[in-house]
VEXVOTOR-353353 format. One record per residue (C-alpha): residue number from 1; x, y, z. Coordinates in steps of 0.25 Angstrom, whole numbers, plus 5000, padded with zeros to 4 digits. Example, Ala and Ser with C-alpha at 12.3 -4.5 7.8 and 13.67 -1.06 7.14 Angstrom:
<recs>
+------+------+------+------+
| resi |    x |    y |    z |
+------+------+------+------+
|    1 | 5049 | 4982 | 5031 |
|    2 | 5055 | 4996 | 5029 |
+------+------+------+------+
</recs>
This chain:
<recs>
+------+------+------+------+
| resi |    x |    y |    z |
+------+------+------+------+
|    1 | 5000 | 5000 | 5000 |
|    2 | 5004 | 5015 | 4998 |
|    3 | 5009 | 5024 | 5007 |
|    4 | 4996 | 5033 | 5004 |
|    5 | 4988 | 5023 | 5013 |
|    6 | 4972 | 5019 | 5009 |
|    7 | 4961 | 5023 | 5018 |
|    8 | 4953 | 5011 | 5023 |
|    9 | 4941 | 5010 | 5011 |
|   10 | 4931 | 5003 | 5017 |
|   11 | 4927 | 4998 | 5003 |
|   12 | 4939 | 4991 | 5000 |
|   13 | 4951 | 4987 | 5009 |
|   14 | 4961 | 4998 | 5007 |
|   15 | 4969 | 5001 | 5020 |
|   16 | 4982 | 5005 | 5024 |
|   17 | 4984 | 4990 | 5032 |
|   18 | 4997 | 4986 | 5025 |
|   19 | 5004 | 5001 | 5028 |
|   20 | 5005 | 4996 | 5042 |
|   21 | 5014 | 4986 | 5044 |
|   22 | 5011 | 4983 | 5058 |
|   23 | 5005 | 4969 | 5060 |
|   24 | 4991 | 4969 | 5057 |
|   25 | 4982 | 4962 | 5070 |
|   26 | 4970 | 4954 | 5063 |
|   27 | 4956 | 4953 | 5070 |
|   28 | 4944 | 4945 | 5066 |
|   29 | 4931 | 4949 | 5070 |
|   30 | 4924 | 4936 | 5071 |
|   31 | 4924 | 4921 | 5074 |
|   32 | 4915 | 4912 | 5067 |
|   33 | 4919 | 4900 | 5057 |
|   34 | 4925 | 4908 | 5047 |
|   35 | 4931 | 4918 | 5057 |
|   36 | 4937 | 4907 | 5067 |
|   37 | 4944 | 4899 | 5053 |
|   38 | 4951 | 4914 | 5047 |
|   39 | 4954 | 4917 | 5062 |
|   40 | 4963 | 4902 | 5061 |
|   41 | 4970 | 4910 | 5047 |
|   42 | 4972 | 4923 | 5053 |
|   43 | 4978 | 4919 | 5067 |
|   44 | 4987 | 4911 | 5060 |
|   45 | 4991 | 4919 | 5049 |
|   46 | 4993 | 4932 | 5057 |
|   47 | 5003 | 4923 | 5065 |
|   48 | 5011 | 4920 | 5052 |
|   49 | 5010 | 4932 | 5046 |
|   50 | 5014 | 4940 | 5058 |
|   51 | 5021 | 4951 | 5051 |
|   52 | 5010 | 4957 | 5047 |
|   53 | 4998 | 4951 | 5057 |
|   54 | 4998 | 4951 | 5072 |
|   55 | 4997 | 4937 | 5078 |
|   56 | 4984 | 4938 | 5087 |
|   57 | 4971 | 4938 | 5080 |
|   58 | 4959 | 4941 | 5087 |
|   59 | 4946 | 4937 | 5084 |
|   60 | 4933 | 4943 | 5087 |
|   61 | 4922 | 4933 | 5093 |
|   62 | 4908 | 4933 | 5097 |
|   63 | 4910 | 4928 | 5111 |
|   64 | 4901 | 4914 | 5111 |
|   65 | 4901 | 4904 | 5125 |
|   66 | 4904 | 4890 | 5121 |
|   67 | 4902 | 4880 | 5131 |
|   68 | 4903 | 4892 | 5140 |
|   69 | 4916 | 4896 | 5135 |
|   70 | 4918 | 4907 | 5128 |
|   71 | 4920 | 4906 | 5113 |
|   72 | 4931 | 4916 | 5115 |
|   73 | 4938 | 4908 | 5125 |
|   74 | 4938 | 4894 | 5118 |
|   75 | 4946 | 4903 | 5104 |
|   76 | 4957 | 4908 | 5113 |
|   77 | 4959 | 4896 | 5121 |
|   78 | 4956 | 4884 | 5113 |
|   79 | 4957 | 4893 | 5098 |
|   80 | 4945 | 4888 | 5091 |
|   81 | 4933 | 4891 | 5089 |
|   82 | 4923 | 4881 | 5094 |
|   83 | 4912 | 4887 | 5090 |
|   84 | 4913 | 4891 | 5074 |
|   85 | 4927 | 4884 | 5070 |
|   86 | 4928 | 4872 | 5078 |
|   87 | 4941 | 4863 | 5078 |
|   88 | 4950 | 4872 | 5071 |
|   89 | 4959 | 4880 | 5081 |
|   90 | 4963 | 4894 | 5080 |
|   91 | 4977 | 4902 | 5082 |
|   92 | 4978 | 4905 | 5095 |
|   93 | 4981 | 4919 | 5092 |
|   94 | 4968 | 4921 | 5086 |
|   95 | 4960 | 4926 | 5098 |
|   96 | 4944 | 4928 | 5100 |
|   97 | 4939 | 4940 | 5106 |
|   98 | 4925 | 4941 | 5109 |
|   99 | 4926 | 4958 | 5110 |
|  100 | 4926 | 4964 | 5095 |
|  101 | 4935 | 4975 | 5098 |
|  102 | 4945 | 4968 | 5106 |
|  103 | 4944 | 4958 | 5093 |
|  104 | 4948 | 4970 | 5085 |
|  105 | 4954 | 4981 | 5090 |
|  106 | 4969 | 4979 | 5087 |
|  107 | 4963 | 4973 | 5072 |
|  108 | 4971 | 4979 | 5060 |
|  109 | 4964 | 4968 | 5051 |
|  110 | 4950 | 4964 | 5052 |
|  111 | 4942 | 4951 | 5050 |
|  112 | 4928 | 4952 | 5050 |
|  113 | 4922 | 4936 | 5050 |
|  114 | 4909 | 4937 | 5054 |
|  115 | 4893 | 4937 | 5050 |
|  116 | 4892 | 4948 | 5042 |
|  117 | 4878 | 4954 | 5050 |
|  118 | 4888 | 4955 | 5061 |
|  119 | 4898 | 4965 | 5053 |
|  120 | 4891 | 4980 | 5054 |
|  121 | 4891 | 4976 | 5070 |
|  122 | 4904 | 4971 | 5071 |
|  123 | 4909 | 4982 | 5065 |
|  124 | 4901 | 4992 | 5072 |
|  125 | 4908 | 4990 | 5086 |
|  126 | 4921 | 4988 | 5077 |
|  127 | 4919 | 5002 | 5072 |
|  128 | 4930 | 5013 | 5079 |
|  129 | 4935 | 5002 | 5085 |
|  130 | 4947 | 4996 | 5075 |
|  131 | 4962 | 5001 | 5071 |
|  132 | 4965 | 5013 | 5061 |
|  133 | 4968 | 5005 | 5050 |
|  134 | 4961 | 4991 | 5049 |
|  135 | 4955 | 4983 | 5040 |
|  136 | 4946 | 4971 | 5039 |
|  137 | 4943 | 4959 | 5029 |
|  138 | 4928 | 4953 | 5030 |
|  139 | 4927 | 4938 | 5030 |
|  140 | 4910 | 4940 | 5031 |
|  141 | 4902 | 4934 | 5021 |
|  142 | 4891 | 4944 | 5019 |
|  143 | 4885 | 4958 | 5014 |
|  144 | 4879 | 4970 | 5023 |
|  145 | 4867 | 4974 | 5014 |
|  146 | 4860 | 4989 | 5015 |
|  147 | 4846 | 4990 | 5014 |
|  148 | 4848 | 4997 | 5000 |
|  149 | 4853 | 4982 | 4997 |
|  150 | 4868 | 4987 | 4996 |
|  151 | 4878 | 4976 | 4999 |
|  152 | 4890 | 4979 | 5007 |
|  153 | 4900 | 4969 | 5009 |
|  154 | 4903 | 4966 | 5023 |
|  155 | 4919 | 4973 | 5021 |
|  156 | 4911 | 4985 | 5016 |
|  157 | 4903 | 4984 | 5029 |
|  158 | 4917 | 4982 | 5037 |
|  159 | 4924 | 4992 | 5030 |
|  160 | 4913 | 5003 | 5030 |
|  161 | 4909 | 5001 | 5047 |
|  162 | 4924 | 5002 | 5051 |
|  163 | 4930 | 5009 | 5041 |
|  164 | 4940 | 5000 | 5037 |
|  165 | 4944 | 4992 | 5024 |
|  166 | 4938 | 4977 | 5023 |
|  167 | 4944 | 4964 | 5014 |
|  168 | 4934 | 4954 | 5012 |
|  169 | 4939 | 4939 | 5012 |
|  170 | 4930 | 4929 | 5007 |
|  171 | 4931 | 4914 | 5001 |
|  172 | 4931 | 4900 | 5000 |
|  173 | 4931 | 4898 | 5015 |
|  174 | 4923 | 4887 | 5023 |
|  175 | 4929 | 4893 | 5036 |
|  176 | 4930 | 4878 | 5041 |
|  177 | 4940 | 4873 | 5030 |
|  178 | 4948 | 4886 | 5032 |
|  179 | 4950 | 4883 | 5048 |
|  180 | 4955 | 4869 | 5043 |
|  181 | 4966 | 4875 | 5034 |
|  182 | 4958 | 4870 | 5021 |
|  183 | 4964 | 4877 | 5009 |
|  184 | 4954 | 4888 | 5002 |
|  185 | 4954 | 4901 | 4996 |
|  186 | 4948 | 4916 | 4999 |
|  187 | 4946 | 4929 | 4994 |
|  188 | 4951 | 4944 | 5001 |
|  189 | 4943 | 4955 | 4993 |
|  190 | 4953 | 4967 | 4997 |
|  191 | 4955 | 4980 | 4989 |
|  192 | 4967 | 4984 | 4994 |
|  193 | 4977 | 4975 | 4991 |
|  194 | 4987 | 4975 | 5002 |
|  195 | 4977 | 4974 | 5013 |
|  196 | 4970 | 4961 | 5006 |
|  197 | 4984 | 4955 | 5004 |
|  198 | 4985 | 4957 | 5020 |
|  199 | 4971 | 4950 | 5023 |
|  200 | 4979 | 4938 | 5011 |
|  201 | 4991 | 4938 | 5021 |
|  202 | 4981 | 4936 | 5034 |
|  203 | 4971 | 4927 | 5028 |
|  204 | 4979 | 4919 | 5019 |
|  205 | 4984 | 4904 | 5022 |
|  206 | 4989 | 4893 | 5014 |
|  207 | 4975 | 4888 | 5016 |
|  208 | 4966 | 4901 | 5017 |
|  209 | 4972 | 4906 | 5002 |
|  210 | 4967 | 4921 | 5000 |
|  211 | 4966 | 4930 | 4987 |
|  212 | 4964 | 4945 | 4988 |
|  213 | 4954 | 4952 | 4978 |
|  214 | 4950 | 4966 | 4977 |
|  215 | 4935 | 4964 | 4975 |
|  216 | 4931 | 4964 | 4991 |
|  217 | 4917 | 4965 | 4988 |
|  218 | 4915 | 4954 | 4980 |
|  219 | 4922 | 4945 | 4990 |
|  220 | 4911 | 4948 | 4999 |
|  221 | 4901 | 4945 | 4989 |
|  222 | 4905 | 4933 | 4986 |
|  223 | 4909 | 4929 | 5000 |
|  224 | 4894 | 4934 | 5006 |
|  225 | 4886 | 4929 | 4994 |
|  226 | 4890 | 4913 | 4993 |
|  227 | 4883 | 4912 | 5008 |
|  228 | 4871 | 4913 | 4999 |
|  229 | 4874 | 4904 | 4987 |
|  230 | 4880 | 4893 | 4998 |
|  231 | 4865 | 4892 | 5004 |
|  232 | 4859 | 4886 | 4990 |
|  233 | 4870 | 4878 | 4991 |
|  234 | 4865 | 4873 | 5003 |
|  235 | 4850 | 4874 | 4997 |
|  236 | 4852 | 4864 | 4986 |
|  237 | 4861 | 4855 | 4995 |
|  238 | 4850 | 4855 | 5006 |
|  239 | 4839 | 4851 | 4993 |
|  240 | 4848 | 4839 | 4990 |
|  241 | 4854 | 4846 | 4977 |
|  242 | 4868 | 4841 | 4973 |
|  243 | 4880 | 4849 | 4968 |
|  244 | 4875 | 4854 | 4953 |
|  245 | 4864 | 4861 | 4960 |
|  246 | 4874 | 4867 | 4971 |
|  247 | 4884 | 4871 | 4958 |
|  248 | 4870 | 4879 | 4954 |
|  249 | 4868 | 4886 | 4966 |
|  250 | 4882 | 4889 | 4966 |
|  251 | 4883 | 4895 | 4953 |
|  252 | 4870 | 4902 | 4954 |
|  253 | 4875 | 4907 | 4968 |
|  254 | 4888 | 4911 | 4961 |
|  255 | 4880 | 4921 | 4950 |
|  256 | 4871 | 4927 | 4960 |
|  257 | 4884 | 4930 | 4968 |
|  258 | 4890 | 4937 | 4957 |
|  259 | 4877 | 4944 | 4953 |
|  260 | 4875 | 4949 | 4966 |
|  261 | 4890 | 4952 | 4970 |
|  262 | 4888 | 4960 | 4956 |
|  263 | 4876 | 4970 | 4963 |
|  264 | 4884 | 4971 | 4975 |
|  265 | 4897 | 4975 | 4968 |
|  266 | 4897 | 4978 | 4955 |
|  267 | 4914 | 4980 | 4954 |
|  268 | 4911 | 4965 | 4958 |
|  269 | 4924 | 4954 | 4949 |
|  270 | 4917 | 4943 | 4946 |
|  271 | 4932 | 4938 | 4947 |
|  272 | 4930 | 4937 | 4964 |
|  273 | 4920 | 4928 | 4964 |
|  274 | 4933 | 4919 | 4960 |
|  275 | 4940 | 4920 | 4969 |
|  276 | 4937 | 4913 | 4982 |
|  277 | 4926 | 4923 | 4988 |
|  278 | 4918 | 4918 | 4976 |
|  279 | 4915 | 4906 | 4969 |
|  280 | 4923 | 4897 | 4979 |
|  281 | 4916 | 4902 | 4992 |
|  282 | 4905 | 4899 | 4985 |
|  283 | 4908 | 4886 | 4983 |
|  284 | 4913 | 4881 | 4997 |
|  285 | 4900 | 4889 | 5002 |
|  286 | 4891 | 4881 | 4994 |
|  287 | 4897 | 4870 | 4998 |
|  288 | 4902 | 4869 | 5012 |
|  289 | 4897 | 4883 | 5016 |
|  290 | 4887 | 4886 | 5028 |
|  291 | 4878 | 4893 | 5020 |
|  292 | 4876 | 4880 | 5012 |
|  293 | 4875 | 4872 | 5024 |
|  294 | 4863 | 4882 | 5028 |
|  295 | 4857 | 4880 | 5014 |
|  296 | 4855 | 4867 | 5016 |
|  297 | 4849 | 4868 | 5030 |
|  298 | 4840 | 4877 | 5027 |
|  299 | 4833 | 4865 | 5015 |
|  300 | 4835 | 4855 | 5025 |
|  301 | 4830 | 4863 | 5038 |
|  302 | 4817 | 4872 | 5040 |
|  303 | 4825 | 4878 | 5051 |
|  304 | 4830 | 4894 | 5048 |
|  305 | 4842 | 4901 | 5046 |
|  306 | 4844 | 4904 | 5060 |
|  307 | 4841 | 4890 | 5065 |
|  308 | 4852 | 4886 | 5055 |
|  309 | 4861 | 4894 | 5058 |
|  310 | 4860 | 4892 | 5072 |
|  311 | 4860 | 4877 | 5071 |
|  312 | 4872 | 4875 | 5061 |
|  313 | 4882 | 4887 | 5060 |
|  314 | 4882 | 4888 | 5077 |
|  315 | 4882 | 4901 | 5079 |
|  316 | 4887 | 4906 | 5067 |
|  317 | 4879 | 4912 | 5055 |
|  318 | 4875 | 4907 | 5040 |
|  319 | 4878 | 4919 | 5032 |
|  320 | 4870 | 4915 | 5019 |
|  321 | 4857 | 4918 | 5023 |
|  322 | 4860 | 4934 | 5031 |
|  323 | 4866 | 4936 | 5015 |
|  324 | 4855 | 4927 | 5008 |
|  325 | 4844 | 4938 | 5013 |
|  326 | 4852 | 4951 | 5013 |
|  327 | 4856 | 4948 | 4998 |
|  328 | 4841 | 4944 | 4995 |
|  329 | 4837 | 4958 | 5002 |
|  330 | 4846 | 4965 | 4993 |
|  331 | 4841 | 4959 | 4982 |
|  332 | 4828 | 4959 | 4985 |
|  333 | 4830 | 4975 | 4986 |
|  334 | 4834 | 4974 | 4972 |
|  335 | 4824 | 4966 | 4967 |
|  336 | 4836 | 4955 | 4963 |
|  337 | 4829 | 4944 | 4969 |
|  338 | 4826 | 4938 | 4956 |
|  339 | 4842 | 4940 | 4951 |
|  340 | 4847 | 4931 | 4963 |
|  341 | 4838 | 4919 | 4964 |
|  342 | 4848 | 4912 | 4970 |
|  343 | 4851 | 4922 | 4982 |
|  344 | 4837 | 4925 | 4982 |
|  345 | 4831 | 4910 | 4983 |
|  346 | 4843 | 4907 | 4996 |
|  347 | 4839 | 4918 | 5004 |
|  348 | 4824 | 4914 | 5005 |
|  349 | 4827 | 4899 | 5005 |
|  350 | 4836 | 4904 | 5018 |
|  351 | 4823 | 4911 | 5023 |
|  352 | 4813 | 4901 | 5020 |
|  353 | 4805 | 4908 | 5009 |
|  354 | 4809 | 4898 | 4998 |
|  355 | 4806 | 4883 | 4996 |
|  356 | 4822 | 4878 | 4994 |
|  357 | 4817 | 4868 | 4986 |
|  358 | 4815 | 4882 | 4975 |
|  359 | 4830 | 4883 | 4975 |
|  360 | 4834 | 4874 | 4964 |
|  361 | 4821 | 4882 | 4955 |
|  362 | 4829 | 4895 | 4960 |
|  363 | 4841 | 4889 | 4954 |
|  364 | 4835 | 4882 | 4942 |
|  365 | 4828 | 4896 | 4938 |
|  366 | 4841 | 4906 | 4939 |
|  367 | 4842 | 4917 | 4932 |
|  368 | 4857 | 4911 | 4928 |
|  369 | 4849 | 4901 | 4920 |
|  370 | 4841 | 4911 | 4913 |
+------+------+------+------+
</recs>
């Protein structure tokens, strides 16, 4: 970077984070699934690279009594995660702290892993209350959406509530297999090349392989989006359909998802969607994801989302349906309904407004086939 530093452009990344050559400290705010398997990467990789990263991370947590423990305690003791990453054990510099801005204070980089209904909150008490200069990369799968039916990615919510530049990372990541070290790809969607090769540095393993991309927006997209397309997966796996029928919905899923991303963001590249964050997160969700898992519990279930929810992802949340419906709001406003059949016939399936057995006619009469 030049010596004529860039101001922190809450639509993009830019910052003057590399100017500093201090050791940046990493905090992640959040400590679900996905959260507990990057906070395994980064305490590890902050050790490694400790030119450039101090060795402690803290992680914010959500303080939780497990068999009259606290959550909290059984991290920093035992270093895992009983709850949402069981069997896989943590750095032991990776510490949980259940107080948000004793998480954060010291951050100079940080990672936003949580629900995204949660961020405008989170970032409320964050507000006034971070370093001059840092930055923050969001792992969230999903969109905040105006009542004009404007859609804001969730780095664009980060950015614009603290005033601070936000990356995106997104991919082909079952948070599971990345815990156990199994080899996959990702996406950073960065404009400002210096600070995404930094997130490469802190993110990347010989497992966890990471490319940097300028179109942040559309790493999002695709990262939020493909929670919807994995419930038809789950659909026509729950109505006893085989995989030509799944390689439909995936398709089909794949065009709406492009459409849409297109509306949302119309200096879109069609070229991100092949990257990880696309096509290949797709893929994985549609076939091992938990919004699939939901899709076909809700065919084989009467029970609701919630019941679901509460009974298989404990304590977690499926992020397909809060999307589902706040994509079908915006299009209803629109008056798009009828463009994205697909989207449009998930979101009611999900709210029990349409039989599931009219899912494969949804299919059958796409407007792609016309």
């Amino acid at each position: 970077m030049s010596e004529n530093f860039k101001a922190p452009n809450t639509h993009g990344c830019y910052s003057d984070l590399e100017t500093d050559m201090e050791r940046k400290t990493v905090s992640i705010v959040g400590s679900g699934n996905w959260g507990s398997a990057i906070a395994k990467i980064l305490g590890k990789n902050v050790v490694e690279r400790k030119e450039k990263f101090n060795p402690e991370v803290k992680m914010y947590m959500y303080e939780e009594m497990i068999d009259g423990r606290k959550l909290t305690e059984i991290v920093n003791t035992e270093h895992e995660n009983v709850k949402y990453l069981p069997g896989i054990k943590l750095p032991e510099n990776v510490v949980a702290v259940p107080d948000l801005l004793e998480a954060t204070r010291e951050a100079d980089i940080l990672v936003f892993v949580l629900p995204h209904q949660y961020v405008h909150k989170i970032c409320s008490t964050l507000k006034n209350n971070i370093k001059q200069g840092t930055v923050a990369v969001s792992l969230i799968k999903g969109f905040s959406i105006h009542e004009d039916g404007v859609v804001i990615p969730m780095s664009k919510v980060i950015g614009e509530d603290l005033g601070i530049p936000c990356a995106a990372l997104s991919g082909a990541n079952l948070a599971t297999e990345v815990a156990q070290e199994q080899f996959c790809e990702s996406t950073i969607g960065c404009e400002d090349d210096q600070m995404g090769q930094l997130l490469k540095e802190l993110f990347e393993t010989p497992y966890f392989r990471v490319a940097v991309v300028s179109d942040r927006q559309t790493v999002e997209a695709c990262g939020a989006l493909k929670n919807i397309v994995g419930i038809g997966a789950g659909i026509v796996d729950g109505l006893g359909y085989g995989d030509n029928t799944k390689a439909a919905v995936i398709r089909l899923g794949l065009m709406e998802m492009i459409k849409a991303t297109e509306m949302f963001i119309p200096e879109m590249k069609v070229t991100t969607f092949f990257e990880s964050c696309g096509i290949a997160d797709l893929v994985t969700t549609c076939h091992g994801g938990r919004n699939r898992l939901l899709g076909e519990s809700v065919i084989k279930s009467d029970k609701t989302i919630k019941q679901l929810e509460k009974e298989l992802m404990k304590g977690q949340s499926f992020q397909g349906p809060l999307i589902a419906r706040e994509i079908y709001t915006m299009l209803e406003k629109k008056n798009m309904t009828d463009k994205f059949p697909l989207f449009t016939a998930i979101h009611k399936i999900c709210i029990r407004e349409m039989d599931p057995k009219e899912f494969i006619s949804c299919l059958r009469n796409h407007p792609e086939h016309l």
